[in-house]
C-alpha positions in Angstrom: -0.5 -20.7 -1.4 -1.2 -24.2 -1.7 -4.3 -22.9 -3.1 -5.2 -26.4 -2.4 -4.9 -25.7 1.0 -7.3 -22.6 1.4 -10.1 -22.3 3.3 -13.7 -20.6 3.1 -17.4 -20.8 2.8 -20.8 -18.9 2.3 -24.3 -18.4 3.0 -24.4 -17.2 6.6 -21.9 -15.2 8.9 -18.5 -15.2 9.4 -16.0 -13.0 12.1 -12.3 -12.9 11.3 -10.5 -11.1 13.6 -6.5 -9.6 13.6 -5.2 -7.3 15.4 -3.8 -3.6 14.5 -1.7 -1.9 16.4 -1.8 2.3 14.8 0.5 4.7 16.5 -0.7 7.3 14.7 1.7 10.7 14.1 3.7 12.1 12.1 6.0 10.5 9.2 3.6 7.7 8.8 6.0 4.6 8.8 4.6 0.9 8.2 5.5 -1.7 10.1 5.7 -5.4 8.4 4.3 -3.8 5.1 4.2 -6.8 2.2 5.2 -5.9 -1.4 3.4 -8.1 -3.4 2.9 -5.8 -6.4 3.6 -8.4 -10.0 3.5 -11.4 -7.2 0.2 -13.7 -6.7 -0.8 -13.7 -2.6 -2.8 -16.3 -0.9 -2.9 -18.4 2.1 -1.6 -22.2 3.3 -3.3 -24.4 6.0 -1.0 -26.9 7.5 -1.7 -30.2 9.0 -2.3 -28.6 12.2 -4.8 -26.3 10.9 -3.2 -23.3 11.0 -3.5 -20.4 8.4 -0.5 -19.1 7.1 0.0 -15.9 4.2 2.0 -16.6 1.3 3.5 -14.6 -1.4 4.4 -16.4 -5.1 6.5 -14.0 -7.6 7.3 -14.5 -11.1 9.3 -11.4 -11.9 9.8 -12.4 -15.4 6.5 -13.7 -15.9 8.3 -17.0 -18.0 6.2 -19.3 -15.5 3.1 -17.7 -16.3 3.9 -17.8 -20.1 5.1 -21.6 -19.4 1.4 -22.3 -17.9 -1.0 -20.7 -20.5 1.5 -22.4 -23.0 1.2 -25.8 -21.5 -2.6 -25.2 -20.9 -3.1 -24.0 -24.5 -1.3 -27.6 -25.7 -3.4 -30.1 -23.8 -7.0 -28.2 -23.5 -9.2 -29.8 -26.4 -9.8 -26.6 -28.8 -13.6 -26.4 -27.7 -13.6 -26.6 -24.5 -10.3 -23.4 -24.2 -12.4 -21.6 -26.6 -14.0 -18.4 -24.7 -17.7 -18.6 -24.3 -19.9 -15.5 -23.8 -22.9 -18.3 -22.5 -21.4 -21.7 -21.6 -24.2 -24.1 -20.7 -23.7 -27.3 -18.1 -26.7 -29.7 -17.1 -26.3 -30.7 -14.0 -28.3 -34.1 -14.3 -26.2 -34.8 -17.6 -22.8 -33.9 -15.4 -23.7 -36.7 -12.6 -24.8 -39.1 -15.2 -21.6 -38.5 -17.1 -19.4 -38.6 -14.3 -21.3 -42.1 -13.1 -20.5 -43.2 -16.2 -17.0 -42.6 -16.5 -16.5 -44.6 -13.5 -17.1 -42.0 -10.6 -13.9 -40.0 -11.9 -13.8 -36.8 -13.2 -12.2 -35.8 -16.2 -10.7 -32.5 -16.0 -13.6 -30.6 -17.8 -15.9 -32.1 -14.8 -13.2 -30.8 -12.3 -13.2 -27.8 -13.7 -17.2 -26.9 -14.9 -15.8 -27.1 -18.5 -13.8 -23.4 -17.4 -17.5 -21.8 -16.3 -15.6 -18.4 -15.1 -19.1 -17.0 -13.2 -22.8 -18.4 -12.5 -25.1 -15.8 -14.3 -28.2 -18.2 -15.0 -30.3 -21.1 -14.0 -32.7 -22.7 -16.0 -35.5 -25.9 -15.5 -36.6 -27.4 -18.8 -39.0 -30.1 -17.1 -39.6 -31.8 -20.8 -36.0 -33.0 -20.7 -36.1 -32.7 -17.3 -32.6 -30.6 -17.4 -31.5 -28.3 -14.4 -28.9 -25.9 -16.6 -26.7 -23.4 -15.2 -25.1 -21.4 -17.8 -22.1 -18.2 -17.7 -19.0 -17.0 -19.4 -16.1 -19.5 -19.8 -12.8 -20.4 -21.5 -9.8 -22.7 -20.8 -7.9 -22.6 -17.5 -4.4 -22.5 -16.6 -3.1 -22.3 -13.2 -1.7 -19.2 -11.6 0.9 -19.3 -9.1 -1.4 -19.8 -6.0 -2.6 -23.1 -7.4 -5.2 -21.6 -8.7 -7.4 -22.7 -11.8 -7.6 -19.4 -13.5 -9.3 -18.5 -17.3 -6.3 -18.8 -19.7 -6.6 -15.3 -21.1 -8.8 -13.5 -18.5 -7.4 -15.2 -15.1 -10.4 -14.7 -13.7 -11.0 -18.0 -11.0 -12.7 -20.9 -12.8 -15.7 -22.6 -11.0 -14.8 -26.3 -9.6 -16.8 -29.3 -9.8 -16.4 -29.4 -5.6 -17.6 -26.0 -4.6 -20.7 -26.8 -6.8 -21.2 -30.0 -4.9 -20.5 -28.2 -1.6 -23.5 -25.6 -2.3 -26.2 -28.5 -3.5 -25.3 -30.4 -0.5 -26.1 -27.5 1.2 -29.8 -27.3 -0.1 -30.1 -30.9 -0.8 -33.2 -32.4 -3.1 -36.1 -33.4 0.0 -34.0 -32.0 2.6 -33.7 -29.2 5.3 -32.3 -25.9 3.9 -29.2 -24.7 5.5 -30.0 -21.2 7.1 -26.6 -20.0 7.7 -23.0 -20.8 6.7 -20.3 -19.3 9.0 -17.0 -18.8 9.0 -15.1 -17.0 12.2 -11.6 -16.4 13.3 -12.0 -14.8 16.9 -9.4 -13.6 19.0 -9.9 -15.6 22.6 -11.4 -13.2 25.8 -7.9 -14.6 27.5 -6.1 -12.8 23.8 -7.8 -9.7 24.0 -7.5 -9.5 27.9 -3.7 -9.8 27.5 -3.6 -6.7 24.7 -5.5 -4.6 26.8 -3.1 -5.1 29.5 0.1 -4.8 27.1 -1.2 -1.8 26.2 -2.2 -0.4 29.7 1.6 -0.8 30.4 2.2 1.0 27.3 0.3 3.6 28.1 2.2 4.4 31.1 6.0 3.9 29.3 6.6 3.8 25.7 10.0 2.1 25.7 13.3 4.5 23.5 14.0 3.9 20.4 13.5 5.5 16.6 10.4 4.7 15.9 10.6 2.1 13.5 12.4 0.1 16.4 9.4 1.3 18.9 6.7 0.0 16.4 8.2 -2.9 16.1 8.2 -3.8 19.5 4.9 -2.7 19.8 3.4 -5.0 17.0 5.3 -7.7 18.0 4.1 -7.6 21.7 0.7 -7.1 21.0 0.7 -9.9 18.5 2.0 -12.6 20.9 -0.1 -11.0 23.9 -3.2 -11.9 21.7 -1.7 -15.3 20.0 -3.4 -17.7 17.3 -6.9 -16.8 17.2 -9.8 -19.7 16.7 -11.0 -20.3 13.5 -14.9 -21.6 13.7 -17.1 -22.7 10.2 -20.9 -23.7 11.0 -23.0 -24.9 7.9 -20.8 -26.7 5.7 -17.7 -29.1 6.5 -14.9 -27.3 7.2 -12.8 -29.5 5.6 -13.2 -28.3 1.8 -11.8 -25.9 -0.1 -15.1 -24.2 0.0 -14.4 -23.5 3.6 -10.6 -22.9 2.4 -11.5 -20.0 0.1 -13.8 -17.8 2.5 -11.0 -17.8 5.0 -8.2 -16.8 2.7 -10.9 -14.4 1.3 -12.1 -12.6 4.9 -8.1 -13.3 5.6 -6.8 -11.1 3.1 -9.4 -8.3 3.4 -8.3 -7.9 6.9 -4.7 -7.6 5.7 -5.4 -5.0 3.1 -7.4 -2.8 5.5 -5.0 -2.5 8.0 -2.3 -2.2 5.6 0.1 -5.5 5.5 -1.1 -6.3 2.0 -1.3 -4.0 -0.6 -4.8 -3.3 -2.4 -5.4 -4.5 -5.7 -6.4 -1.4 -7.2 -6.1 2.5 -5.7 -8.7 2.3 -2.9 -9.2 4.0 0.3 -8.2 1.5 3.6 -8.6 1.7 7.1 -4.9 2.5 7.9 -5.1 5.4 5.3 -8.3 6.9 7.4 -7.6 6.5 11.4 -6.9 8.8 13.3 -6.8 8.9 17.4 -10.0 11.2 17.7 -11.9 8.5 15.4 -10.7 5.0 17.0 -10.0 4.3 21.3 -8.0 1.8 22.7 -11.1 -0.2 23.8 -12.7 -0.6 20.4 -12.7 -3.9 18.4 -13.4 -3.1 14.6 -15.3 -5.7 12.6 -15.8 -6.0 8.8 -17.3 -8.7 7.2 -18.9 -9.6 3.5 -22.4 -10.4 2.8 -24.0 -10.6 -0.5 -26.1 -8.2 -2.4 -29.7 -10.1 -1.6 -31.1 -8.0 -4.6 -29.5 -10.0 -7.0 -31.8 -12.4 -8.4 -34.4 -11.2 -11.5 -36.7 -14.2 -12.1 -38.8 -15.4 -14.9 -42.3 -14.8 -14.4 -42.8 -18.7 -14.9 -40.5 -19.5 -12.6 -38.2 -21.5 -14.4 -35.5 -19.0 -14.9 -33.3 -17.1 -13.1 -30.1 -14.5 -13.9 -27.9 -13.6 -11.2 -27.5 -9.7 -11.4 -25.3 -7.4 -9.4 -21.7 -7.6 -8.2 -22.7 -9.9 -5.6 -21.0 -8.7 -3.1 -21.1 -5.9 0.2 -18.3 -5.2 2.7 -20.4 -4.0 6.1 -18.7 -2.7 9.7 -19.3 -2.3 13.0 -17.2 -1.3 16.0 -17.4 -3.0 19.3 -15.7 -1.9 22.8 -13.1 -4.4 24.6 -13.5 -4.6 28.3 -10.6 -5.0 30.5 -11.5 -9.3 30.9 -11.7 -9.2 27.2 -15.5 -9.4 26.8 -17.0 -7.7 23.7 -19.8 -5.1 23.1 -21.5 -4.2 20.2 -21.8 -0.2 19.5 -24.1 -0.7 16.5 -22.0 1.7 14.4 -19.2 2.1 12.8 -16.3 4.5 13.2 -15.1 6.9 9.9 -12.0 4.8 9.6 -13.9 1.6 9.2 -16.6 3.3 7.4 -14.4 4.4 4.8 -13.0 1.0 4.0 -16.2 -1.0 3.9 -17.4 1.8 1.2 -14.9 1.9 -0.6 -13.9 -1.9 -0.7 -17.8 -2.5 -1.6 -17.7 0.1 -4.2 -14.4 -1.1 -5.9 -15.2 -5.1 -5.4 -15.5 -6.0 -9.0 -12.5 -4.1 -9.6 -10.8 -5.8 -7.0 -12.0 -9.5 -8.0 -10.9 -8.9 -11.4 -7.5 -8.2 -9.7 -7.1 -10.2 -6.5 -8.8 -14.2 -7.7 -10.6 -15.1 -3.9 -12.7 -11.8 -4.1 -14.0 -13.4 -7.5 -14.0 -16.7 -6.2 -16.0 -15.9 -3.2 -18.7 -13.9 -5.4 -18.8 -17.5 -7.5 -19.4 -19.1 -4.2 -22.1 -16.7 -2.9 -23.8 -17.1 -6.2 -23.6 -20.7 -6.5 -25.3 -21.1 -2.5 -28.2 -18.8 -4.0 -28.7 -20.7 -7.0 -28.7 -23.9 -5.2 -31.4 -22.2 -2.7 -33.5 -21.6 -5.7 -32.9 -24.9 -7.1 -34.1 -26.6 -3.8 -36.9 -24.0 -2.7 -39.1 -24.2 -6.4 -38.3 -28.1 -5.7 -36.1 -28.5 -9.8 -35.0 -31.5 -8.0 -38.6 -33.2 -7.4 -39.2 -32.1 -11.2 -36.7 -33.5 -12.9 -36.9 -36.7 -10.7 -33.3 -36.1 -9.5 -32.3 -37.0 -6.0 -28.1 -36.4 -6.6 -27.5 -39.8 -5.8 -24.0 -39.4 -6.5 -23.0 -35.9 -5.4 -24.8 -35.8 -2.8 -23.0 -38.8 -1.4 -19.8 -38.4 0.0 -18.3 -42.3 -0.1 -19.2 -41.7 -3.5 -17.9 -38.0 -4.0 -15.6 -36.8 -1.7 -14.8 -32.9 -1.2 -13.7 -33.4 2.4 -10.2 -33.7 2.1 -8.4 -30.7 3.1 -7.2 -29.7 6.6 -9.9 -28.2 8.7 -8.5 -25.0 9.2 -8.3 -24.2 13.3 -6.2 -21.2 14.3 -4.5 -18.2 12.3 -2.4 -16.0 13.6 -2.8 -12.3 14.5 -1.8 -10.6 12.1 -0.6 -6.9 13.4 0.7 -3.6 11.4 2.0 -0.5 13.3 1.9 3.1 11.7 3.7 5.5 13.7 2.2 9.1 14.0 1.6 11.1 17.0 2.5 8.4 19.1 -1.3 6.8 20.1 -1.9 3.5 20.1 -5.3 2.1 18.7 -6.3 -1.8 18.6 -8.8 -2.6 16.0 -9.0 -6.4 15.2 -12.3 -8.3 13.3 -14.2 -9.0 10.5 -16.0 -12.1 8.7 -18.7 -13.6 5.9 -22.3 -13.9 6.4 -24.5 -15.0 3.6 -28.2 -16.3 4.1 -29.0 -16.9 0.3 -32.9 -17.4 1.2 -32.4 -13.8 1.5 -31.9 -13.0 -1.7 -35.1 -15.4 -3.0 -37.7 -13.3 -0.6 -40.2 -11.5 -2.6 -38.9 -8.0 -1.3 -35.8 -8.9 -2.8 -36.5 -10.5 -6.3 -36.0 -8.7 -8.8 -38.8 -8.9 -11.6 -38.5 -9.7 -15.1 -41.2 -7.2 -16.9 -39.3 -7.3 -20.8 -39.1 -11.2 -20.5 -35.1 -11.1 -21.0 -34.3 -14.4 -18.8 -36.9 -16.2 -20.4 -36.1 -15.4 -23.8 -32.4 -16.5 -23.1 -34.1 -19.6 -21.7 -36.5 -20.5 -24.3 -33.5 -19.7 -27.0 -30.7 -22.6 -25.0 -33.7 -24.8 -24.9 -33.6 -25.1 -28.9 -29.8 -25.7 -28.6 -30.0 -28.6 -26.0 -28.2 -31.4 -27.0 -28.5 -34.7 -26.5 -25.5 -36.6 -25.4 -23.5 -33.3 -24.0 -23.0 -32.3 -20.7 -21.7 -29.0 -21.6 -22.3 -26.8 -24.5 -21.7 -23.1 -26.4 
């Protein structure tokens, strides 16, 4: 994938949108079906900004055993040492990074292998913001990725942290929604409906893998590249990168051109003609669990709880000119997906490294919320002079992603055609901070884990076990 080259972002709304075309009847045959089983998927951006899926194999799994054996040979032994609680200052991180010259060493670029955010601390005497999770050395997967050495679960990097502060900067305006969209055009969906008014009336001969064919591959040039539109951070980081390859890829396993992860139910394996017209437009899109956050009763800790994650739906009807309408509800197909996807995501980030990645993202946006809301910057006297400065850091150096293509799967049975296309991440993170939402502390668990790293803080580290 160039994982260096993917796209994505949180805190707010997103809409990605394909199309797929379902003749439903039948044998069941899948048109343009991807075998990736024992391969590593993901997606490229090009110069151009356009999205494109890619497939990496490694049949013998020798490169794989090349990496972690490479990785093993150059990570200091502390640092690739697994860590149930690895702690980071984040005043101790700038200051350190400041002082190497402005360039980060590969334990900065990499959060010294911090796998997940779980907690955030405020320890005002040394005037320390702390985040703290599991963590071990990295490798890097096919994709690009940088991936735990034994666990290859998606490490955190120094960038998307820096993305999500900047986001809910020290004396500055919250950002109150992140979005990420890839919409079909009205002129793109005006075109399907017409290709498939002409359908309607002749279904051209052929066996039927040769009919669905023709049918995918009509519809997908009658709708073409759709638009790809981020709001509330800079499109061009691989932030931005990894929400799109994340709403991407959950569009391609529900409509069945990329297989799931783990045994799940998908839209493809539920639709049927009765359930899912012509006219409708079905949308999925992630938002975050908002009741994820337990709190100290002081304030001054917090543990992020939960998978972090929800897949939601919604159908909307297509008119003729290619306007949309929301229905408010959601068909059984779709309903069955976003359940089931939702239900199995920690199964499916422990399988597929975005899904995990875009949990990390989602919890790092809420913990920089909290950071900026009970004002840990003000306290600690620490205005991210250097993050928050992008001559001095930059994380804008990716291609803005602008277009992806419609991605279109055809399943012959019964011979009806159905045209389901949408989808996106939304994450408000102030959500999860209102009082309905927070979750209390009564046995005083995050502040004992707080009060017990506050004996172990040291004093020249960054990082620590």
């Amino acid at each position: 994938m160039a994982w260096a080259h993917t796209c994505r972002c949180l805190t707010w709304f997103i809409v990605f949108s394909f199309a797929c075309l379902v003749l439903l009847g039948g044998q069941g045959i899948l048109y343009g079906q991807q075998r990736v089983d024992g391969t590593v998927a993901g997606v490229s951006i090009d110069a151009q900004g356009v999205l494109q899926h890619q497939v990496f194999t490694d049949p013998t799994g020798m490169l794989t055993r090349e990496r972690i054996r490479a990785a093993t040979a150059v990570l200091s032994p502390d640092v690739a040492r697994a860590s149930k609680l690895r702690k980071i200052s984040l005043t101790r991180l700038e200051k350190a990074l400041m002082a190497n010259g402005g360039v980060p060493t590969d334990e900065m670029r990499f959060l010294a292998g911090l796998l997940r955010l779980r907690y955030v601390f405020f320890y005002p005497e040394s005037n320390d913001i702390v985040i703290a999770g599991p963590a071990e050395g990295w490798r890097f997967d096919l994709a690009g990725r940088a991936v735990g050495i034994s666990t290859g679960r998606p490490v955190i990097l120094l960038e998307h942290l820096v993305v999500a502060l900047r986001a809910y900067p020290p004396g500055g305006v919250a950002t109150e929604a992140i979005t990420c969209s890839i919409d079909p055009t009205p002129e793109g969906l005006a075109n399907a409906q017409q290709f498939l008014r002409t359908l309607a009336r002749q279904i051209p001969a052929g066996s039927e893998a040769a009919v669905a064919q023709y049918m995918a591959e009509n519809l997908r040039a009658a709708v073409g590249l759709q638009k790809v539109t981020i709001r509330g951070i800079p499109p061009d980081t691989h932030f931005a990168h990894v929400m799109v390859e994340a709403d991407y890829r959950m569009k391609l396993i529900g409509i069945g051109l990329e297989p799931p992860p783990i045994r799940m139910v998908t839209f493809v394996d539920k639709a049927t003609s009765s359930t899912v017209s012509r006219d409708m437009l079905v949308r999925w899109w992630f938002v975050p669990d908002y009741q994820c956050v337990r709190r100290s009763e002081d304030g001054l800790a917090i543990e992020l709880v939960g998978s972090g994650v929800k897949l939601v739906g919604e159908d909307e009807l297509v008119s003729q000119s290619g306007e949309r309408e929301t229905t408010g509800r959601a068909n059984p197909a779709s309903a069955a997906f976003t359940t089931s996807f939702t239900k199995n995501y920690p199964a499916i980030a422990e399988r597929s490294p975005v899904f995990a990645q875009l949990r990390n993202l989602i919890d790092l946006c809420i913990a920089a919320a909290y950071i900026q809301r009970e004002d840990f910057y003000g306290k600690a006297g620490w205005n991210m002079e250097f993050f928050g400065d992008e001559t001095k850091f930059s994380v804008r150096t990716y291609p803005a992603p602008q277009a992806a293509p419609t991605a279109v799967n055809a399943l012959i049975k019964r011979a009806t055609v159905m045209t389901p296309f949408g989808g996106g991440v939304e994450i408000e993170p102030e959500k999860a901070l209102k009082p309905e939402n927070l979750l209390t502390d009564p046995k005083g668990e995050v502040a004992k884990v707080r009060e017990t790293i506050r004996s172990e803080l040291p004093t020249e580290r960054w990082w620590w076990d």
